[in-house]
N, C-alpha and C positions, 0 to 999 in steps of 0.2 A: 114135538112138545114146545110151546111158545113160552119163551124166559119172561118175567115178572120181573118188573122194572122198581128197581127199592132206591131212586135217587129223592132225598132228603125232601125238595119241594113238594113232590110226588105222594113221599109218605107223611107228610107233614102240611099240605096246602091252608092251614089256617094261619100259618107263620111264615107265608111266602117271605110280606113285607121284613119282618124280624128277620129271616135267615141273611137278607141282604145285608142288613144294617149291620149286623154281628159280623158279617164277614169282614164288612169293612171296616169296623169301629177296635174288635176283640182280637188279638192275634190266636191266642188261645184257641175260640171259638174258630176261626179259621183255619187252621192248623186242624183240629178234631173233624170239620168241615171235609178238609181236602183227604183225611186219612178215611174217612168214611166211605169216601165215594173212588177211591182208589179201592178198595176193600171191595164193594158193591161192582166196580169194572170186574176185580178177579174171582168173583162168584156168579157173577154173569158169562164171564168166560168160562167157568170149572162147568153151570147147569147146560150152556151149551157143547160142552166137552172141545172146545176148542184148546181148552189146555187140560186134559185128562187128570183129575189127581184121585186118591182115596176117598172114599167116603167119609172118613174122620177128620184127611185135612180139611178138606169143602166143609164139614160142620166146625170145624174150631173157625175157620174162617169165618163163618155166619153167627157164631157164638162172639168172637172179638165184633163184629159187626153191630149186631144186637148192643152189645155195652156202649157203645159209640152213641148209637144211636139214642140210648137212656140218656146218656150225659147231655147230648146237644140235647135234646126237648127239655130237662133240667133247667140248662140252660138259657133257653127259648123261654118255659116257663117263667121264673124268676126274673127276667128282662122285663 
């Protein structure tokens, strides 16, 4: 099974420009940024079962993911 790659640019490519500037401008934004994509390494790791967990943690993990990810395009948006 080939993993689906959900890094922020990736799902997001019409705010390439924006995700940069934010990074560097917002700490906030940066901060949600880095926890995003930490989040996205250990669901990538959970669908590769490189680190096996429940199926409930892998979904709260993708459920806290999902909210991240609302806030930053929010955020993106409103910019």
């Amino acid at each position: 099974m080939s993993i689906e790659h959900h890094d922020l640019v990736h799902e997001l490519p019409e705010f390439r420009d924006q995700i940069h500037q934010l990074k560097m401008e917002n700490d906030h934004f940066a901060k949600l940024f880095d926890e995003y994509h930490q989040l996205t390494k250990d669901v990538e790791r959970m669908e590769a079962e490189v680190e096996p967990v429940c199926t409930k943690t892998e979904e709260m993990y993708k459920r806290k993911r999902l909210q991240l990810k609302d806030e930053l395009y929010s955020m993106l948006r409103d910019n």
